[in-house]
LUMGU-46570 format. One record per residue (C-alpha): residue number from 1; x negated, y negated, z negated. Coordinates in pm, 1 decimal, always signed. Layout:
<rs>
    nr         px         py         pz
   NUM          X          Y          Z
...
</rs>
This chain:
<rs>
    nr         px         py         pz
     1     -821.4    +1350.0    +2353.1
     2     -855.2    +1276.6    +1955.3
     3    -1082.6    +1025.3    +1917.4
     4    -1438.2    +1087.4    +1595.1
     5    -1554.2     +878.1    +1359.2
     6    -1630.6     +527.2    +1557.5
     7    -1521.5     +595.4    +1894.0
     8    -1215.7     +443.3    +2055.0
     9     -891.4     +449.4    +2248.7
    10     -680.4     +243.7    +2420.7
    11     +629.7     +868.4    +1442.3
    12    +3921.2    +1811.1     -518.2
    13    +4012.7    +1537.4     -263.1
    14    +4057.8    +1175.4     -322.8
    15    +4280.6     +890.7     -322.8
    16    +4140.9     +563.7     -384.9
    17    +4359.8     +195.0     -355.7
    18    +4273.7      -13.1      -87.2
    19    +4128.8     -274.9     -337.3
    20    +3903.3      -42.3     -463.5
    21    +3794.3      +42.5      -82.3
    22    +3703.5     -305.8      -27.7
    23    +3503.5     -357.0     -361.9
    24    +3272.1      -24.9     -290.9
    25    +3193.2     -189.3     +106.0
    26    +3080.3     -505.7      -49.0
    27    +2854.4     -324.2     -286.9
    28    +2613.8     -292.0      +64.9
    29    +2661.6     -642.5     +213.3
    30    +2267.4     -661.7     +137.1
    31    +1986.3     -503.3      -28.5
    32    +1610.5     -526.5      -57.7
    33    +1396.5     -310.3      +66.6
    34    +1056.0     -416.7      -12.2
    35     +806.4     -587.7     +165.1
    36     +587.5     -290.6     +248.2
    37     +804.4      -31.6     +330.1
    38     +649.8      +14.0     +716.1
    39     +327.9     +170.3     +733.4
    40     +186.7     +132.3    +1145.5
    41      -62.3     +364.4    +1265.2
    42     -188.2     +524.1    +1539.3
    43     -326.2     +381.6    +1939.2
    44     -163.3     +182.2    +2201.7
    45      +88.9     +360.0    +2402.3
    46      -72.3     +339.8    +2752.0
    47     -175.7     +728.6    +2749.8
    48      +62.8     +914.9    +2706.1
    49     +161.2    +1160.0    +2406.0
    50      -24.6    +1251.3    +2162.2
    51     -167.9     +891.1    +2216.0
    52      +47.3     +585.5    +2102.9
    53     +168.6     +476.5    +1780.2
    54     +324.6     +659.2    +1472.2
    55     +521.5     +443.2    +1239.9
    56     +569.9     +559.2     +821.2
    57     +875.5     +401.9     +717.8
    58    +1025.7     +447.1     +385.7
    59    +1309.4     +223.4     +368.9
    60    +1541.8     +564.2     +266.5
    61    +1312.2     +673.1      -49.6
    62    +1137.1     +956.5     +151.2
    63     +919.5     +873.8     +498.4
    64    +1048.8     +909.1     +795.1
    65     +759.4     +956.7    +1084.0
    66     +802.2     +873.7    +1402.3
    67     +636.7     +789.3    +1740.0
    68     +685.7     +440.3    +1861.5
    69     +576.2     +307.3    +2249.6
    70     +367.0      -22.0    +2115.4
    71      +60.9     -220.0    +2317.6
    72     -155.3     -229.3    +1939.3
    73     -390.4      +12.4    +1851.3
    74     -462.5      +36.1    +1476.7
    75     -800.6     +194.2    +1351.4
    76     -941.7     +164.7     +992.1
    77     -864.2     -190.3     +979.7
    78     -490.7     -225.1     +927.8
    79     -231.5     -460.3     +740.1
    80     +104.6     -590.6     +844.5
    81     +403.6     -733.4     +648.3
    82     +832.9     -679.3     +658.3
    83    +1084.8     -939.1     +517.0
    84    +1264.4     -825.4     +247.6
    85    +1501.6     -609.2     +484.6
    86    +1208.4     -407.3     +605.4
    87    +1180.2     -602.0     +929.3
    88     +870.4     -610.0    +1026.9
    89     +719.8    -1006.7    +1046.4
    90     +389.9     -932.3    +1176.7
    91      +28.6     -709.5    +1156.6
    92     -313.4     -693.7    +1234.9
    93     -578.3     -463.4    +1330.3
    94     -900.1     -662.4    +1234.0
    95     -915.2     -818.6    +1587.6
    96     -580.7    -1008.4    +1681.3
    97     -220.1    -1070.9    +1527.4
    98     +107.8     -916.3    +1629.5
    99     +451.4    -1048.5    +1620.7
   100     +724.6     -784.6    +1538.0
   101     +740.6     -754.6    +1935.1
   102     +381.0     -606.3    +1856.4
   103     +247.7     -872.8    +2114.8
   104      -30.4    -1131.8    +2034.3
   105      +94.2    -1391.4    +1795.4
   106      +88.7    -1723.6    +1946.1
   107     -292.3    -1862.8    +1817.7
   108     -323.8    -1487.2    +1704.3
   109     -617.8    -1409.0    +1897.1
   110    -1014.8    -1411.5    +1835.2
   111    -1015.5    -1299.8    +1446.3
   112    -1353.9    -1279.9    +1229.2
   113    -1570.4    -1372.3    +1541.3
   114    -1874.7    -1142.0    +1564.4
   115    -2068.5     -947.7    +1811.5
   116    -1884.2     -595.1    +1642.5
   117    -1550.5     -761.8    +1687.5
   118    -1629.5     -833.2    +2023.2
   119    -1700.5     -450.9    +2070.3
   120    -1354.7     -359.1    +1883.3
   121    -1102.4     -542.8    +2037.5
   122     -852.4     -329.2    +2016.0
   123     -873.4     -237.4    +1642.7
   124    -1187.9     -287.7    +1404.7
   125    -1263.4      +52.3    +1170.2
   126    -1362.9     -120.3     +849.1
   127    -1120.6       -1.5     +529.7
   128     -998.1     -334.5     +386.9
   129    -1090.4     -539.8     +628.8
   130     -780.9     -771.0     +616.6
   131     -513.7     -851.6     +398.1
   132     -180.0    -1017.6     +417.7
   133      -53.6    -1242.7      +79.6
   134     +239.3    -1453.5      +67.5
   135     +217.7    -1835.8       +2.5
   136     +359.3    -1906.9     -349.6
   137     +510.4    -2291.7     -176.6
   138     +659.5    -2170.4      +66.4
   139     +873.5    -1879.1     +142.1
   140     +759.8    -1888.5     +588.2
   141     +371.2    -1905.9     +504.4
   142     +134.6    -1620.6     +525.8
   143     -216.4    -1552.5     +448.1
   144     -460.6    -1308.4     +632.9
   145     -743.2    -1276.2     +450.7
   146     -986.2    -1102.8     +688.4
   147    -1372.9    -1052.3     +737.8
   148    -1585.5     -814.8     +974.4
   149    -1944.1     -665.4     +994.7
   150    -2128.2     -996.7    +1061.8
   151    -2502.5     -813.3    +1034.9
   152    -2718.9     -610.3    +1187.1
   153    -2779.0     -220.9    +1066.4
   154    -3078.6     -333.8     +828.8
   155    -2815.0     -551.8     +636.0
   156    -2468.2     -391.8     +691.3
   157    -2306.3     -702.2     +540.3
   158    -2039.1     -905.2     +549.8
   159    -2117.9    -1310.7     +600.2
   160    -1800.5    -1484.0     +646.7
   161    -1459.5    -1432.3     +431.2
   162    -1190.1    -1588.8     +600.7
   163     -844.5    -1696.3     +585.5
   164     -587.1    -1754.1     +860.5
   165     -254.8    -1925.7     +816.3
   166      +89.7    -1793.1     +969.6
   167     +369.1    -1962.0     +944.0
   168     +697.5    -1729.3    +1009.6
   169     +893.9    -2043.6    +1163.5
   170     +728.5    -2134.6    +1452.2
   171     +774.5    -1967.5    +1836.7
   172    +1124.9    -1883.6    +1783.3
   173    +1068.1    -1659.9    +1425.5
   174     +843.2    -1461.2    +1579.4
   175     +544.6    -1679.7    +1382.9
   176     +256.7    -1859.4    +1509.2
   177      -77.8    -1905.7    +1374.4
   178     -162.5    -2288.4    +1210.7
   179     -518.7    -2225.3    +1098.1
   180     -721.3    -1920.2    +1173.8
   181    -1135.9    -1805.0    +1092.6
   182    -1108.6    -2090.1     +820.2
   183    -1451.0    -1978.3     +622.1
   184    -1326.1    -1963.7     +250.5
   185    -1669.9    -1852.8     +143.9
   186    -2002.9    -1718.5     +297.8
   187    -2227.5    -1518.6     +152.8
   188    -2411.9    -1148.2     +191.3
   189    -2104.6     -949.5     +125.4
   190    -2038.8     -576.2     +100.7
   191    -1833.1     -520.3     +442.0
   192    -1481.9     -526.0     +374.1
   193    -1267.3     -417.9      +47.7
   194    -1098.4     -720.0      +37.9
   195     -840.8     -665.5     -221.8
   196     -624.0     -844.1     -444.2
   197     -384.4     -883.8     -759.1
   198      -92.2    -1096.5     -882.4
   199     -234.3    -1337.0    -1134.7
   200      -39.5    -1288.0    -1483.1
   201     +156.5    -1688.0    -1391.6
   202     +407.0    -1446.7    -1131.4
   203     +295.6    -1672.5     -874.0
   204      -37.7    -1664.6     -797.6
   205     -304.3    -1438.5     -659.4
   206     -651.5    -1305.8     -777.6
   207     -891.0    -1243.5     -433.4
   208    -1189.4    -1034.9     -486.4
   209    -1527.6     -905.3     -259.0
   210    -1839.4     -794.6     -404.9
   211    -2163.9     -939.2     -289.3
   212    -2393.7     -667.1     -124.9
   213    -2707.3     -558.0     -317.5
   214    -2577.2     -692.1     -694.7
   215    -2365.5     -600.1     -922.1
   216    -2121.9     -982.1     -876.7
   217    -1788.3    -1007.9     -746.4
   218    -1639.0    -1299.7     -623.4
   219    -1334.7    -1392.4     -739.1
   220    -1078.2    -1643.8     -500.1
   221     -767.5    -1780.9     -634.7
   222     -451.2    -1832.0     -418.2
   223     -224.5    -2119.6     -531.7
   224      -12.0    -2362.9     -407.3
   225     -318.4    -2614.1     -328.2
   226     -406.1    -2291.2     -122.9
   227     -735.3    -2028.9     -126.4
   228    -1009.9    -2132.7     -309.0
   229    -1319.9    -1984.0     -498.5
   230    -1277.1    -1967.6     -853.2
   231    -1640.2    -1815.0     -988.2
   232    -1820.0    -1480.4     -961.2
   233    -1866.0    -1236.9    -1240.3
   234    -2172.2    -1011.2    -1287.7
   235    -2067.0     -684.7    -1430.3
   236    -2123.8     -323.1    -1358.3
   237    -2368.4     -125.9    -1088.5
   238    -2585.0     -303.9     -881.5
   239    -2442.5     -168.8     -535.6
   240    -2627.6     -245.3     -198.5
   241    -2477.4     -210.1     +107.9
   242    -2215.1      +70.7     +101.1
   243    -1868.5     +216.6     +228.8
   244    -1568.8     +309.5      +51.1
   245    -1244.2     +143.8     -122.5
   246    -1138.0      -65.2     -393.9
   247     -823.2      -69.3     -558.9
   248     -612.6     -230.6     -858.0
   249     -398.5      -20.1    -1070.2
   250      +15.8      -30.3     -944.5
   251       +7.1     -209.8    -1323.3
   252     -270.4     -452.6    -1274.7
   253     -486.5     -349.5    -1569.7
   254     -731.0     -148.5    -1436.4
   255     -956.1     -201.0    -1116.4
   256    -1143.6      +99.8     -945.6
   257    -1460.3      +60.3     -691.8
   258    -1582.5     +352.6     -494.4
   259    -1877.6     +344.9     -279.6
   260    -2056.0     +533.6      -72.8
   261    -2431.4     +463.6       -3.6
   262    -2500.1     +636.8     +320.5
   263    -2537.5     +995.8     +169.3
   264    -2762.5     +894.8      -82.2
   265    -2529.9     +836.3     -359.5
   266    -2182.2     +816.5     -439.0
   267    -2033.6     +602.1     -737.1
   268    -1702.3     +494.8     -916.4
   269    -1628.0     +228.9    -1142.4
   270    -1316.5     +148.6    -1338.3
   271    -1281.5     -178.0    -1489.2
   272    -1052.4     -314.4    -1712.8
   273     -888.5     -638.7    -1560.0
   274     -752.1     -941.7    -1742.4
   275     -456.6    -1068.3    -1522.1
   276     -498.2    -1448.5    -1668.8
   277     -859.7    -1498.2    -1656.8
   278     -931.1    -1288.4    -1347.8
   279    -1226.5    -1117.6    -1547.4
   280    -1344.4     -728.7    -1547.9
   281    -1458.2     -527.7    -1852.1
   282    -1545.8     -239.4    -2017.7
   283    -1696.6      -40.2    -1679.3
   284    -1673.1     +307.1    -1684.7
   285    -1877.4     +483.5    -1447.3
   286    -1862.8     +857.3    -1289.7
   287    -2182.2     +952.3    -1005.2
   288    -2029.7    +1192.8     -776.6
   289    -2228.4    +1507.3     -671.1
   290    -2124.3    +1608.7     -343.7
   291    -2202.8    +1511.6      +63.1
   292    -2039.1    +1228.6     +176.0
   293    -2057.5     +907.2     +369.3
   294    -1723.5     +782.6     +371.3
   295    -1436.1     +806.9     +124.3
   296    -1128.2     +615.5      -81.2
   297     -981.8     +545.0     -414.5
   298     -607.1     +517.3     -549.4
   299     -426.7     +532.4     -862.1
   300     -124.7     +694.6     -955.8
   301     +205.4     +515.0     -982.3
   302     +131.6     +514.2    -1382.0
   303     -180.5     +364.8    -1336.5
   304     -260.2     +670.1    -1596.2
   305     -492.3     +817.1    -1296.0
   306     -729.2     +811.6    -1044.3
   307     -779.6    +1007.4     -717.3
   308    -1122.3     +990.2     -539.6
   309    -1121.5    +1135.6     -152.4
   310    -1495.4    +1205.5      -79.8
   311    -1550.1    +1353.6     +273.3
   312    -1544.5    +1712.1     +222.8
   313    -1377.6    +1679.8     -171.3
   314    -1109.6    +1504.1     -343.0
   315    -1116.0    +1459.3     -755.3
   316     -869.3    +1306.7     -989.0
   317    -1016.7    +1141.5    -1291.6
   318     -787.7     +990.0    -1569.2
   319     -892.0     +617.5    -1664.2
   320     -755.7     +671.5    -2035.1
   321    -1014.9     +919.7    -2101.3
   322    -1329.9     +860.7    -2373.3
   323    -1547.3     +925.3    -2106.1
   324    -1448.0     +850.3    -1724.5
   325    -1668.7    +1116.7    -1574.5
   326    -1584.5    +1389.4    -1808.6
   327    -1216.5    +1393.1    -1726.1
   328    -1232.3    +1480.1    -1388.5
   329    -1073.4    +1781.4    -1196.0
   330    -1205.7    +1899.1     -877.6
   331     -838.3    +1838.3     -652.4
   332     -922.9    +1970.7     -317.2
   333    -1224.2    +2116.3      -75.8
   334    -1175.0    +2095.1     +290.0
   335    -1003.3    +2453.2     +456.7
   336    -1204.6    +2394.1     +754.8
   337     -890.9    +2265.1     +932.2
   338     -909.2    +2131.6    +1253.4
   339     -670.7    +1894.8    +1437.7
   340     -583.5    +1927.7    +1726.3
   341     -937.7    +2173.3    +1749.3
   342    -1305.3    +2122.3    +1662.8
   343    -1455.6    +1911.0    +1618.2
   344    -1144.8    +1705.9    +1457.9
   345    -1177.1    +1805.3    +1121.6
   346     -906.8    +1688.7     +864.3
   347    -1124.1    +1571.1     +588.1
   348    -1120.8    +1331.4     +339.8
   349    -1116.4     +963.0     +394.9
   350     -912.2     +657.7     +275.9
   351     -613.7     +647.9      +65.8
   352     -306.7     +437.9      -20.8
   353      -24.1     +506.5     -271.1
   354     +251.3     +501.9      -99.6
   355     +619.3     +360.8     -142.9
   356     +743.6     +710.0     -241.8
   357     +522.9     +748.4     -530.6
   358     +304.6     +929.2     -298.1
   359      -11.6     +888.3     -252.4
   360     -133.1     +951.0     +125.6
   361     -515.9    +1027.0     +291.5
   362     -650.1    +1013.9     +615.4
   363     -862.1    +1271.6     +783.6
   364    -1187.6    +1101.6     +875.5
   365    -1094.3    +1133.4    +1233.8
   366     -840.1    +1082.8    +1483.7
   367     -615.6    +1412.6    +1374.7
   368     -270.3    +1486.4    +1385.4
   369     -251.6    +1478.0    +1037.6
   370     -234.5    +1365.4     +715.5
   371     -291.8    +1459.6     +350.9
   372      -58.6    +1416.6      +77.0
   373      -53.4    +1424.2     -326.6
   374     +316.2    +1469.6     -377.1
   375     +331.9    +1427.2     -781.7
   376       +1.8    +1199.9     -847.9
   377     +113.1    +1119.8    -1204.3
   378      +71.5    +1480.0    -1310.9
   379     -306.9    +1585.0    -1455.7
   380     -492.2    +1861.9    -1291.8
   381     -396.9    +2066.4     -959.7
   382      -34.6    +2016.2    -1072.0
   383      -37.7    +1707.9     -910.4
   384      +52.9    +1920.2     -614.1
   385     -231.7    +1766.8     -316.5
   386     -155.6    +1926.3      -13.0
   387     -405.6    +1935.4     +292.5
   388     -283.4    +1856.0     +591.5
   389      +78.2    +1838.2     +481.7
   390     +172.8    +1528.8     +689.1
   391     +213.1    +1569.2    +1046.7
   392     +233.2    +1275.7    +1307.9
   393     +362.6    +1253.6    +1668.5
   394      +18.2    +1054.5    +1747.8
   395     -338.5    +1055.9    +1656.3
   396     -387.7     +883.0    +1346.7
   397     -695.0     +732.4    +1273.7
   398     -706.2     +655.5     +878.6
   399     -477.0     +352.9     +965.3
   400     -368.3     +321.7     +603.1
   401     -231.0       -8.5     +522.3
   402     -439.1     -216.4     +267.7
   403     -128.4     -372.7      +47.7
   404     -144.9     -523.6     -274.4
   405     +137.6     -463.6     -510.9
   406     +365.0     -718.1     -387.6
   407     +601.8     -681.6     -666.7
   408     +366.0     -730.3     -980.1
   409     +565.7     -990.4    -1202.7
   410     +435.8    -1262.4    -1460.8
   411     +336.0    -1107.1    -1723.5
   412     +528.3    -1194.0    -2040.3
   413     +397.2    -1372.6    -2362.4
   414       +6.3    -1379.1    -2180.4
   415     -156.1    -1704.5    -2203.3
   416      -55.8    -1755.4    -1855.9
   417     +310.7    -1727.7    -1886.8
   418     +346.7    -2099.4    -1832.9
   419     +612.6    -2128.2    -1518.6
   420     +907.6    -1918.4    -1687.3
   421     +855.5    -1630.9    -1434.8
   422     +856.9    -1368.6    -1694.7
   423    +1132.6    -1199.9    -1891.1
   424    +1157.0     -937.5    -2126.5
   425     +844.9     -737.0    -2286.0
   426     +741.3     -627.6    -1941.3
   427     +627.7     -855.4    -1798.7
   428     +903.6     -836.5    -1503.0
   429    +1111.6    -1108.8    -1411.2
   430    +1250.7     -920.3    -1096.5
   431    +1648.0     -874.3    -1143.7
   432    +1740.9     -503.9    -1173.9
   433    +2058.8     -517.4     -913.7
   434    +2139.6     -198.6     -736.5
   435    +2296.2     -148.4     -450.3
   436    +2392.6     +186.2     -250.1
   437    +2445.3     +266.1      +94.0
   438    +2563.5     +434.2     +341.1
   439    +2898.2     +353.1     +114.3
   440    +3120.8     +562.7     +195.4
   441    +2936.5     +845.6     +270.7
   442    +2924.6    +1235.2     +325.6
   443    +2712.8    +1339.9      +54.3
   444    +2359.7    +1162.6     +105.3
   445    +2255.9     +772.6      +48.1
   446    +2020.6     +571.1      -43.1
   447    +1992.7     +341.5     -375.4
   448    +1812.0      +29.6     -329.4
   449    +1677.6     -184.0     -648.1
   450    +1416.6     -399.3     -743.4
   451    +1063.7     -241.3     -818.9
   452    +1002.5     -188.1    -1182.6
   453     +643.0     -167.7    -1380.2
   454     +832.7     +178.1    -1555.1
   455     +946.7     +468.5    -1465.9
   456    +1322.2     +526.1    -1428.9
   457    +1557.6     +784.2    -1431.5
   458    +1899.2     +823.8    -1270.5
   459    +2235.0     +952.0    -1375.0
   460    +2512.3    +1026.1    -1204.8
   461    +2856.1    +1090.3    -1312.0
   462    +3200.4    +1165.6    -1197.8
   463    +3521.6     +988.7    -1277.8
   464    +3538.1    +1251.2    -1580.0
   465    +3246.6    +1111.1    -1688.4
   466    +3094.8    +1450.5    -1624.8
   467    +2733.9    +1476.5    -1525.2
   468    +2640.7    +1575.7    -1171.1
   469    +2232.4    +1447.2    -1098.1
   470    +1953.1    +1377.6    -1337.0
   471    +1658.3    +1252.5    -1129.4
   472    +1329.9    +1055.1    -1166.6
   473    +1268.1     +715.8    -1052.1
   474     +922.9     +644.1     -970.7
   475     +703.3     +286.7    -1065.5
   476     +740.1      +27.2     -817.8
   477     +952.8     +224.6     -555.9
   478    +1240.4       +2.2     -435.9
   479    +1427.7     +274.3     -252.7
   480    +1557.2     +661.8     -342.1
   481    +1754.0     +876.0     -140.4
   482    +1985.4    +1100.6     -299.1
   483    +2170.6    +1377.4     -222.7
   484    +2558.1    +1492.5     -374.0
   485    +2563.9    +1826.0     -128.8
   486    +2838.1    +2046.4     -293.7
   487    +2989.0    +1801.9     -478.8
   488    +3390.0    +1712.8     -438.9
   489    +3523.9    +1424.4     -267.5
   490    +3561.6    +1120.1     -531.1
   491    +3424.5     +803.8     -707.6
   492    +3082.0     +883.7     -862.9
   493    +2890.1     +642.4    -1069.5
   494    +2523.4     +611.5    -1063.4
   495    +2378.4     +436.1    -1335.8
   496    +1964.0     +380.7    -1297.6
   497    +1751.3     +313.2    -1648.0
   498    +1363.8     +171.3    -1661.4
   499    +1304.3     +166.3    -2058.3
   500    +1560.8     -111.4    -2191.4
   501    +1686.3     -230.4    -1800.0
   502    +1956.0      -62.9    -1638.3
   503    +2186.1     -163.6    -1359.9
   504    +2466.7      +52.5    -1225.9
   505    +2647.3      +52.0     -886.3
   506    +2909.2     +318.7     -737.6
   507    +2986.3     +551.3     -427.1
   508    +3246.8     +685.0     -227.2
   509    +3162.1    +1065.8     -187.2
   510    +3454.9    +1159.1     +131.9
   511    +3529.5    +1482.4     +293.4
   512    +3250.6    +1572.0     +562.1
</rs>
């Protein structure tokens, strides 16, 4: 059975030289994937079907869903992290750490001690509850940044925000934990929405929570010397004790809040962030008219726009606009879909933009489904939202992942451009190399390349110099599968542009 809201339970022919054979293989010796190309969802396999865990990858440009047999439940609390091949190095549901085996981590036990944890050990259902950021000193340290619900219902607050230390070397490279519930900082906290930002350096990282009934945010800087509160900053709505998601543009210039205080009103803020000082400004604010008590927030790959999921409505707002509230478009109302039956209703809950330049939304409850907005950079209902329009093997409860953009880069000529991390009028210091694979192949592949802040487009042409595919690259994605159906057998060159940075690579189309 499905499981509601807080309850529990434990997817023309060719002739090519030898030399030039060997060339095209090495052009896949390696390639990067991204850091947070897995998405894990779902319960722990010991019931069987539809229970167990559903994996999103998108390591081939589109996801690929699929059920996976796993002892780790994931509910609203959810994070993990993949090396740079898209092997996963370890997650976390709120409660405990798992190694890529998906067992405990050794020390990975006992997270964010509290008598709620206690009652959710096998997955906490608090959006943004935890968060994984790599150390800038060394390239086997992790931290999880992680709180829980610490208070009683009067309250509903957050006292403790703590950090946990991994390091990826120990028990045989399956990672142990060195420190773990280290208090960074303790406080009344709004529960959760623990988010972060690359500082404008290309090294470091801004840490922010918002302190419950006020209007201040706390502001933690990662460095080298490790986490550490750097000041608060008083600025915008006073908000008490609410629910919701926060999140920081893909381009980390704009910084979005949306809350929901337990049906009584619901609110979003968009700030304008300073990546070298850490500071907000300019609020805009939009008061949202509808019934809700839980919801998310995410921007579009541009950062141009803003989607708001609000129980039984979703909106889009566009953060360029004179006037926040003014721009927005009513996206979606629930079609009184049910998954698997009533009363598993696929509404509107948390959201994540996704690898694919997708941005995807959980139900509310443990459903079989998903929602998708398949084009969020275009305005209106042409951004193409469709209900329900991701299916999984398992029940899915809202286990979005809460990542940062991993691949923000220094940002160039700032104030803060002071460890040579940044070239080019970008901001980017990420090299541009692409590489394709399968190489040879049939007639589809995959491109892999660096993330970039733009978006790209990609040619490709025949020996003839004759072009055969025009198609768009989407900010940040570090993957894109295409497809040379129809085509003739040959040596096809696919050259990839973001603004002034290109990179080119070639492959083998053969005879299926």
């Amino acid at each position: 059975m499905p499981l509601q809201m807080q309850c529990r339970m434990h997817g023309p022919n060719w002739a090519v030289g030898a030399a030039l054979f060997l060339i095209l293989l090495t052009n896949n010796v390696t390639f990067a994937q991204g850091v947070n190309n897995l998405w894990m969802g779902g319960y722990d396999s010991q019931n069987p079907l539809p229970s167990g865990g559903t994996d999103l990858r998108f390591e081939n440009g589109d996801v690929t869903i699929s059920y996976v047999n796993r002892p780790i439940s994931f509910g609203r609390t959810n994070t993990n992290i993949t090396d740079t091949a898209g092997h996963l190095l370890f997650s976390t549901n709120g409660a405990f750490i798992a190694n890529a085996t998906n067992d405990t981590m050794f020390n990975g036990s006992g997270l964010s001690p509290s008598a709620y944890t206690m009652g959710y050990q096998d997955g906490l259902h608090i959006a943004q509850a935890v968060l994984i950021l790599p150390a800038s000193n060394s390239a086997n340290l992790y931290y999880l940044i992680h709180g829980t619900w610490d208070d009683d219902l009067v309250t509903y607050s957050m006292r403790s925000l703590y950090y946990t230390r991994i390091d990826m070397n120990l028990d045989g490279g399956l990672g142990a934990v060195l420190e773990k519930n280290q208090v960074a900082f303790s406080d009344t906290m709004n529960i959760g929405r623990i988010t972060a930002v690359k500082h404008a350096n290309g090294r470091d990282w801004w840490v922010f929570v918002h302190k419950a009934y006020s209007n201040r945010f706390y502001r933690f800087l990662l460095s080298p010397t490790g986490l550490a509160l750097n000041g608060y900053q008083d600025i915008g709505i006073v908000r008490p004790a609410d629910d919701g998601q926060v999140c920081f543009s893909p381009d980390g210039t704009k910084f979005a809040y949306f809350g929901v205080d337990f049906l009584v009103s619901k609110k979003l803020e968009v700030f304008n962030f300073d990546r070298c000082t850490g500071l907000f400004s300019n609020p805009a604010f939009a008061e949202i008219d509808d019934y809700a008590f839980l919801g998310g927030v995410a921007f579009s790959p541009s950062s141009e726009f803003i989607y708001v999921s609000s129980f039984y409505d979703v909106y889009q707002y566009s953060v360029n606009a004179p006037d926040l509230a003014s721009s927005m478009v009513h996206i979606a109302h629930w079609d009184s879909t049910y998954s698997p039956f009533p009363p598993f209703a696929t509404i509107f809950d948390i959201a994540q933009l996704a690898p694919d330049g997708k941005i995807y939304m959980g139900t509310g409850n443990s459903t079989l489904k998903m929602h998708i907005i398949n084009d969020p950079d275009e305005p209106g209902l042409a951004c193409n939202m469709v209900q329900h329009g991701i299916t999984t093997p398992t029940y899915y409860w809202n286990s979005l992942p809460n990542h940062p953009n991993y691949f923000l880069g220094a940002l160039a000529g700032s104030p803060c451009d002071t460890l040579a991390l940044a070239v080019g009028g970008l901001g980017f210091a990420r090299p541009t190399t692409a590489k394709a694979y399968p190489n040879p192949t049939t007639g589809t592949f995959n491109l892999s390349y660096a993330a970039q802040p733009t978006v790209g487009e990609l040619e490709v042409r025949d020996v003839s110099g004759r072009v055969v595919l025009r198609e768009r690259i989407t900010q940040w994605s570090t993957v894109h599968a295409v497809s040379l159906a129809g085509q003739a057998a040959g040596l096809y060159n696919c050259s990839l542009r973001w603004g002034a940075r290109s990179s080119a690579t070639r492959i083998m189309l053969t005879t299926p």
